[in-house]
N, C-alpha and C positions, 0 to 999 in steps of 0.2 A: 384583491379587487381586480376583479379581469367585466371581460365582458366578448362574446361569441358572437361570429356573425360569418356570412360571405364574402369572398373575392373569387375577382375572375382571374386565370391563370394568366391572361394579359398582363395586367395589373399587374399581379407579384411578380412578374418576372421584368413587367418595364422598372417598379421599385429599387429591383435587385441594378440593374443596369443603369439606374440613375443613382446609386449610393444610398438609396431613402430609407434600404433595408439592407442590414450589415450584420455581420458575426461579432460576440465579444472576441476581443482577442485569443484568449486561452482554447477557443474551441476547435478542435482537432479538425485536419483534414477531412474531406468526404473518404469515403473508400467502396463504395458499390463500384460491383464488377457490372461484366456487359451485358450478364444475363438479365440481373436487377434492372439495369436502364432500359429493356427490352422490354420485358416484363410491366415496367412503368409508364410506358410509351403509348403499350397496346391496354392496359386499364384506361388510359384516358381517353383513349381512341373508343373503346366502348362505354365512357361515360362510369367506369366505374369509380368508389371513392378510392382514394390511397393515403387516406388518414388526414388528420389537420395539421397545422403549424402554429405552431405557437413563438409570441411576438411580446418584446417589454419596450413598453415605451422609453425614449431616451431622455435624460431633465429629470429625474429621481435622484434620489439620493445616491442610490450608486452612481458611479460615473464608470463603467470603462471605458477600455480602448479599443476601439472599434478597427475591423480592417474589412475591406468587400470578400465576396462570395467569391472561391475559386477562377479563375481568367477575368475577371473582372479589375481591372487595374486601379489602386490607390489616387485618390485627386484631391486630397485633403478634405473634400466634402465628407461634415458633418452626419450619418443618419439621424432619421427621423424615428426607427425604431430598431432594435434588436435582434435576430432572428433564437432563438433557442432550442427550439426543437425544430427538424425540417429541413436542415442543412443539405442535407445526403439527395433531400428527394428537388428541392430547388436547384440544386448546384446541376445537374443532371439534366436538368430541365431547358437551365439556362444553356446550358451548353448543346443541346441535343437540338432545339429549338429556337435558336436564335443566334446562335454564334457563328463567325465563317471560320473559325480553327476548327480542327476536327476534336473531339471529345474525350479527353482525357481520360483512360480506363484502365481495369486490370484482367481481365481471363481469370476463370474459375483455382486455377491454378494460385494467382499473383502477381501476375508477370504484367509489370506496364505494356500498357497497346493505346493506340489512336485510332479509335472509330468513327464513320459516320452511319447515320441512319436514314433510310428512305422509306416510301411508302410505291407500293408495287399497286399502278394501279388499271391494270387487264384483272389481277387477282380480284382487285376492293368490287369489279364488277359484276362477279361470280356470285347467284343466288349459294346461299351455303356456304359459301367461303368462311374463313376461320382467321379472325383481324390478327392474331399471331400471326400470323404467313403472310398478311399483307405488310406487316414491318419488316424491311431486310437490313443487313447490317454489313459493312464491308470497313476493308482498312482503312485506313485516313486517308489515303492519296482516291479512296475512290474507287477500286479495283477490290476483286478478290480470285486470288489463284491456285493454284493446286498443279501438286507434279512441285513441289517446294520452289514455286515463282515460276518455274518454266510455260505453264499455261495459262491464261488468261481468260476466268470462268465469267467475271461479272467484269464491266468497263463502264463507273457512271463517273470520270475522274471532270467530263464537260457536259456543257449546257445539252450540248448536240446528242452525247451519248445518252444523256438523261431523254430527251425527247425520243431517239430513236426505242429506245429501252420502254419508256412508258412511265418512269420512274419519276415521282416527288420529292427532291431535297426535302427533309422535313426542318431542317432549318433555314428554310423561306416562307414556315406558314405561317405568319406575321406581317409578312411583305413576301404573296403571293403574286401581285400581278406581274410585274414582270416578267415573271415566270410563265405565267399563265400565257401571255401574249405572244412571247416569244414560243411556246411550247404548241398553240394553235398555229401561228405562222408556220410551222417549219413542218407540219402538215397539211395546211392551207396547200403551202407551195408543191408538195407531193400528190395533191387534188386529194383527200384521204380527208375523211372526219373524222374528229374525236371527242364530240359529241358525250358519246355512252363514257368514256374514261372522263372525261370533263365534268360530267355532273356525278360520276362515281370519287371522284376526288373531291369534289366541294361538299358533298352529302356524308361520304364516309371518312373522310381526314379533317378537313379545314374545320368545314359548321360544328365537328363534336369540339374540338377543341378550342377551337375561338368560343365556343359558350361555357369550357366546363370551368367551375368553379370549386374554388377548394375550400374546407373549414377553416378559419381563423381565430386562435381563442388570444386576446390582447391584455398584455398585465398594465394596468397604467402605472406611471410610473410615481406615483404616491405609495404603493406598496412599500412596506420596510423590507432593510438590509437582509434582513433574518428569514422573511417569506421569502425574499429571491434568491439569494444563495439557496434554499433548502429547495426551492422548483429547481434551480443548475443540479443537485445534488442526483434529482429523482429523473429526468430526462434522459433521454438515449444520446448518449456525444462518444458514437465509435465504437459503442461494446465496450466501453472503460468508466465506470465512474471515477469523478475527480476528486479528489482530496481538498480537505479546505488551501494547504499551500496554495494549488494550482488556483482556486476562486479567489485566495487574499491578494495572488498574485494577477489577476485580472482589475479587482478591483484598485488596487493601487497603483496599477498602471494609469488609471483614471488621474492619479494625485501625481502624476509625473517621478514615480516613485517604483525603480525595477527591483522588486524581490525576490526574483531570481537571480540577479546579477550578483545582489545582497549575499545569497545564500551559496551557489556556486560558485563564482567570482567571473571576472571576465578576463579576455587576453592578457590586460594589465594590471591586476589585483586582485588578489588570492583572496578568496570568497569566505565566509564564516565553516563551512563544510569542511574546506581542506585547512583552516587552521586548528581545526577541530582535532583531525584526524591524525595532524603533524608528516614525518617522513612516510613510515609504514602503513599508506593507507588500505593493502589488503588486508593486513591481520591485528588490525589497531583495535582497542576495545570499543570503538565507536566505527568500525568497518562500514558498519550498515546502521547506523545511525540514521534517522528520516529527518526532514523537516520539517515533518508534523510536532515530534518530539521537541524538536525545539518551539515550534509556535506555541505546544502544549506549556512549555514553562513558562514564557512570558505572557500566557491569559493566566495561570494559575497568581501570577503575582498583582497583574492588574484587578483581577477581580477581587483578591484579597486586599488591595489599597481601595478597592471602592468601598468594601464592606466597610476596611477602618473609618474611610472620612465619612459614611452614613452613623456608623457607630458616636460619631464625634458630632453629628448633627440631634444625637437625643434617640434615634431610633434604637427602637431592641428587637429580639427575640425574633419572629416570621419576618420584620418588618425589613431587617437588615440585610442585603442580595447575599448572595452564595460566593464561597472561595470555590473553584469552578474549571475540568480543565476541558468540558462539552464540545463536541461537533460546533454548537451553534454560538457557544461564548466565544469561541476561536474565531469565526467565522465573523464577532462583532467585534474585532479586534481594532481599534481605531488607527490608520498610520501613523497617528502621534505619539500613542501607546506604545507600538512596537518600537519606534525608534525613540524613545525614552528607554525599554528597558531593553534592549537587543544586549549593546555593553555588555553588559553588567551579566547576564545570562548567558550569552558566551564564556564570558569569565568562572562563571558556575560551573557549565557544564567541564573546564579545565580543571577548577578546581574538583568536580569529581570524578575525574579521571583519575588526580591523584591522589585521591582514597582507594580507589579500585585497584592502583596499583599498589597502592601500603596494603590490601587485602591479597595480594599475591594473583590477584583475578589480571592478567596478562594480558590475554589476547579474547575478540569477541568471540569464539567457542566458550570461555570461560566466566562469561556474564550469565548470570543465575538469572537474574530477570531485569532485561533491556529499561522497561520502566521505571526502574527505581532509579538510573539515572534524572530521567527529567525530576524526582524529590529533589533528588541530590541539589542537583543545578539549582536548582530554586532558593532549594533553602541556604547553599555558601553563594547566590547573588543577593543575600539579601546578610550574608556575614560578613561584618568588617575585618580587617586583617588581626584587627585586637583582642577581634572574639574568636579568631580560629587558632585555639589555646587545645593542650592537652586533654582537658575535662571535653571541651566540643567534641572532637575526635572520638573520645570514649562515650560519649551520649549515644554519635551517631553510628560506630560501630556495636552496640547496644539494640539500637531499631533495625539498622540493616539488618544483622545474621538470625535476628528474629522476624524478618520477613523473610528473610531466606529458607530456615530451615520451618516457618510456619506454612511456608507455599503459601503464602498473599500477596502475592501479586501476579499471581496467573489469571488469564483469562480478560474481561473488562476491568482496569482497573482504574479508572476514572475519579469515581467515588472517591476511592482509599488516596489516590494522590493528592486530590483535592486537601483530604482532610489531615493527611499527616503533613503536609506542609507547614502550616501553622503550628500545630501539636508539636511538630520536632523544633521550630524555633523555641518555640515557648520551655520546651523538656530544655533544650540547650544551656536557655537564658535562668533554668530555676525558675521557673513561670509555669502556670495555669496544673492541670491536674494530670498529666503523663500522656503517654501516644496511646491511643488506641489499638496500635497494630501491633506495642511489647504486649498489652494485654492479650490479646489476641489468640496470638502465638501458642501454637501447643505444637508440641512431636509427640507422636507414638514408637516406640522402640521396635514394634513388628514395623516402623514403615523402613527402619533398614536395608532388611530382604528384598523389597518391590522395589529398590532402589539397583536399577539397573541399565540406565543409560542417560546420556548427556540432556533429552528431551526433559530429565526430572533439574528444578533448581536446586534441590538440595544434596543432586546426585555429583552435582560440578561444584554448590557452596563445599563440601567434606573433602573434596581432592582440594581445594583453596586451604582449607583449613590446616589440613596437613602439614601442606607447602609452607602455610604463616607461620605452624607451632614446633618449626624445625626438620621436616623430612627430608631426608638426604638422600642419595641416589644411591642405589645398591653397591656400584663399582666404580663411581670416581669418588664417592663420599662425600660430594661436595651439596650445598643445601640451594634448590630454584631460584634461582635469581633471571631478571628479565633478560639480565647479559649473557646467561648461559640455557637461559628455557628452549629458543629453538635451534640453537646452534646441534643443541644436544635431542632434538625432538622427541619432548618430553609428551606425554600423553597417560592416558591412566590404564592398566594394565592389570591382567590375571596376576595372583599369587599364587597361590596354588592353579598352575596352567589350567585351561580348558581340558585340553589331549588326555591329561591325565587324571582329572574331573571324569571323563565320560569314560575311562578306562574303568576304575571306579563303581561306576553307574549312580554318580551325585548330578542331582536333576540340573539342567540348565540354570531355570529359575533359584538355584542355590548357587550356583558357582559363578554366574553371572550378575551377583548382587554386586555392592558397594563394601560390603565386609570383606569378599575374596579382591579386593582391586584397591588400588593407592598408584600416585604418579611416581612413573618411572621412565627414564631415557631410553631411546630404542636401542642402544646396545646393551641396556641392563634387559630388554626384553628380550632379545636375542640372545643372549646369554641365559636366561631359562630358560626358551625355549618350550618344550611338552613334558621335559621331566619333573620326576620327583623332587618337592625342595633341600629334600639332603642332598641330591645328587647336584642341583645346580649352586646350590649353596657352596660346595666343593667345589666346585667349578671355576668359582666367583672367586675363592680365596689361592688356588694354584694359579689360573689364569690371568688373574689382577693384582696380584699380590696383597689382598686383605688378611689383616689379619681376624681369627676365628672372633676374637673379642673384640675386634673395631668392625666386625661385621654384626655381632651382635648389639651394638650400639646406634647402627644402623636402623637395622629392624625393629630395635624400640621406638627409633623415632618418628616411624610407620605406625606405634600401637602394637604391632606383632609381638608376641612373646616368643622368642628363639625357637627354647625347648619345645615347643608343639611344631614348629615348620621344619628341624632337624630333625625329627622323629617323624615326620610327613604323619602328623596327627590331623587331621583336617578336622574332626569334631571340635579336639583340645581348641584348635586355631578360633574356629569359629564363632565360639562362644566367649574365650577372652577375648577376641577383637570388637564381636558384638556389642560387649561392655565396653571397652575401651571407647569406641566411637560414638557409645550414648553419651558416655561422660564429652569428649569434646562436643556434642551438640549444648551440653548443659551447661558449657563452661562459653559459648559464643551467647547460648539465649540467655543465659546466668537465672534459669528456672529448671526444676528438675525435668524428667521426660518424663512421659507417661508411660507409667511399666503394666498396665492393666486395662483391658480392653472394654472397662467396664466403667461408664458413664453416670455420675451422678446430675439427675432429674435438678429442674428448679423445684422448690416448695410449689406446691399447689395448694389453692383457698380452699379448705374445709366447707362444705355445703350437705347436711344431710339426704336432702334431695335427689344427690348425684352422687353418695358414696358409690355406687356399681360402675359410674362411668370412670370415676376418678380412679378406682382402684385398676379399671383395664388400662389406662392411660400409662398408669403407672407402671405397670408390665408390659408394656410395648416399648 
């Protein structure tokens, strides 16, 4: 519910200046440079529009925290309304036009600078003149020089110099007379008229803008939570849209409640973020962990408790809200909600940390998909310590590795969190009818090959896999552990080298799959090097003292079978590693792969009418 109408740019700017019209808190600095204000100056100077402003009235439901417009100093006074869109072109305003500090700006470049702006007016009296030119602009002290300071091109720094110059402060055209009186005196006293600049300033400076008016679209503040967050969402705030954190964190600053401080921490207490992340917080599996992420897990569990208590009130089916982890269900996140379930969800996301780590997934390169944490979190903040038993651990390493190597969770995955939340408690607890996402879940044995860099989740879930089901390092023999992962920086690696691949002539896209590659430490990498694997294989056993048969126990536990990589068989390799690594996919999803490219249709209804359509359907 809004409602449009005019204002005089008086008005908005005396608003801004009495506190009546204020920014929510969250909303970023102005940033227009001095061309923009220039630019701004002389549209209004010709009456032209420069867009509306849009205004939410204060007394709604939301409450933020309000702070004034740019130099505009805090008085505790409440506004009256909101500013939301507008910021950039008021702030600029105020300041350009009505302030005695000079004008806070940047150059085209970036670079802070203090402007002021005048209005030239021998120029405004020129048939044909061009109102650009009649706006000039100089540093803050009033001057502009060249010769790097040593000259002295422009000097409006006084009253005097302004008068002798012909120049209008344009932030005195609000409170012009003085100006005015003093600026005729001091002509007067020179016997000289100024006359023709006098009514060229009141004609072409003052009257446009003392009259112009700017559009005003007004939200009253009866609008819901959900229509104003979603107008924040869709407004210009700096060339950056906000994330619901940053709007949850406006609005509950309203409820005297800093969730930022929550989530960061502050000087003196370490924030949910960094107890997240623990010591290592560059290469932690929650490195880059958001805050979204987490708001996502505690709407996913509120909405799932409203669905219960509606459920327990008699409703079913359409009638019952959504488990939910949306833009706009976040966004109606109530502060009571959140700190009811914050605890507890923090506690989640720790406790799936430490599955990720019993999954050998170490550091965040090695997260197959970020998302499935917030499942995770959700569903052990809502596990008691009684229930996190061996069978839980085997349910949920069940669902995981079949999103993993199913690729479901790339892209939006919203929906799918929403709904295996529940499903995976219920799979946990022996309850309701399985996850949808083990169903799900299919591999193809040709997606092997295409599997050829860390951007694939299933290309990081198989080097995980590895790691879990015993691989050991070519030359210390020893098996990934977190204690030794980067001391020894471990990463995943050719088997059969590149160099020697393309010596060869085996295409990239074969030698760069997931079949020729398994983790290995950088001196087992440098230790192969570009050679043949007989040769570095040899290498490995003089150089390290391996022996031939604890090296080849080694390589099993790779999947590699010896006698093809001692014989630098690359076919042989290829195709038993091939198989080897379907079978570990089938043995995480505990379904077979799909070894044929070849799709069985659903039954289709028999209709004689459309045997011809049905029968093309069917061959498509």
């Amino acid at each position: 519910m809004f409602d449009s109408t005019k204002e005089s740019l008086r008005t908005l700017l005396e608003h801004v200046r009495e506190r009546k019209l204020q920014l929510p808190d969250f909303q970023r600095d102005w940033v227009w440079d001095e061309a923009g204000i220039h630019s701004l100056l002389v549209s209004i100077v010709r009456g032209f529009p420069v867009g509306a402003i849009l205004t939410l009235e204060a007394g709604g439901e939301v409450k933020f925290l309000a702070r004034p417009l740019a130099t505009v100093e805090a008085n505790g006074a409440q506004p009256q309304e909101f500013l939301l869109d507008g910021q950039q072109r008021l702030t600029s305003l105020v300041q350009s036009l009505t302030g005695d500090a000079p004008v806070l700006t940047k150059t085209v470049k970036g670079e802070l600078v203090e402007r002021r702006f005048f209005a030239d007016l021998k120029l405004a009296t020129e048939d044909g003149s061009d109102p650009a030119d009649w706006i000039v602009m100089t540093r803050g002290d009033g001057r502009e020089t060249s010769d790097f300071g040593r000259k002295v091109e422009r000097d409006y720094s006084t009253e005097a110099n302004q008068y002798e110059a012909h120049v209008f402060p344009l932030n005195r055209v609000f409170r012009e007379h003085d100006w005015l009186y003093g600026y005729k005196n001091y002509w007067h006293e020179r016997a000289k008229s100024v006359h023709e600049t006098d009514q060229a300033l009141f004609r072409n400076i003052i009257r446009p803008i003392h009259r112009y008016e700017m559009p005003v679209i007004r939200l009253a503040k009866s609008n819901s939570r959900e229509a104003i967050c979603t107008i924040f969402e869709k407004v210009n705030t700096g060339g950056k849209k906000l994330d619901a954190f940053e709007l949850l964190t406006a609005i509950y600053a309203g409820e005297e409640f800093n969730l930022r401080s929550d989530w960061l921490g502050t000087g003196k207490e370490t924030g949910r973020l960094d107890r997240l992340r623990g010591h290592d917080k560059r290469r932690d599996v929650y490195a880059h962990v958001a805050s979204t992420d987490f708001l996502q897990a505690c709407t996913a569990l509120s909405t799932m408790d409203r669905r219960a208590e509606a459920a327990a009130q008699g409703r079913t089916g359409k009638d019952l809200p959504p488990t939910t982890i949306r833009r706009d269900a976040m966004l109606a996140l109530q502060l009571s909600e959140y700190k009811r379930l914050a605890d507890s969800v923090e506690e989640g996301f720790l406790q799936a940390k430490m599955f990720l780590s019993a999954q050998k997934i170490i550091w965040f390169k090695d997260v197959p998909y970020p998302s499935q944490a917030i499942t995770l979190a959700a569903v052990f903040a809502r596990l008691p310590r009684a229930e996190r038993t061996a069978t839980t651990h085997d349910r949920l390493d069940h669902w995981f590795w079949s999103c993993v190597f199913g690729e479901l969770y790339g892209g939006s995955v919203e929906t799918r969190v929403a709904k295996d939340i529940p499903e995976l408690l219920a799979y946990i607890r022996g309850e309701g009818t399985g996850v949808g996402s083990i169903g799900d879940a299919v591999f193809q044995i040709d997606r092997l090959e295409s599997l050829r860099s860390r951007l694939a989740a299933a290309y990081k879930g198989l080097s995980a896999r590895l790691m879990l089901s015993g691989a050991r390092d070519f030359v210390s023999g020893e098996p990934f552990e977190i204690m030794t992962y980067f001391d020894q920086q471990v990463d995943i690696h050719h088997i059969f080298p590149r160099a020697w691949c393309k010596d060869k002539d085996i295409p990239a896209s074969t030698y760069d799959s997931i079949i020729n590659k398994s983790p290995l430490s950088k001196l087992t990498n440098i230790r192969i090097g570009g050679d043949a694997p007989s040769i570095y294989l040899k290498r490995i056993e003089d150089n390290d003292e391996v022996e031939p048969v604890v090296l080849d126990e080694i390589l099993r536990s790779h999947l590699i079978e010896p006698e093809f990589l001692r014989a630098d068989d690359f076919k042989g390799f290829w195709n038993a590693r091939r198989e080897a690594l379907a079978g570990l996919v089938e043995s995480s999803m505990r379904k077979p792969v799909v070894r044929s490219a070849t799709l069985v249709l659903p039954p289709v209804p028999y209709d004689p009418g459309e045997e011809e359509e049905q029968e093309g359907a069917m061959a498509a």
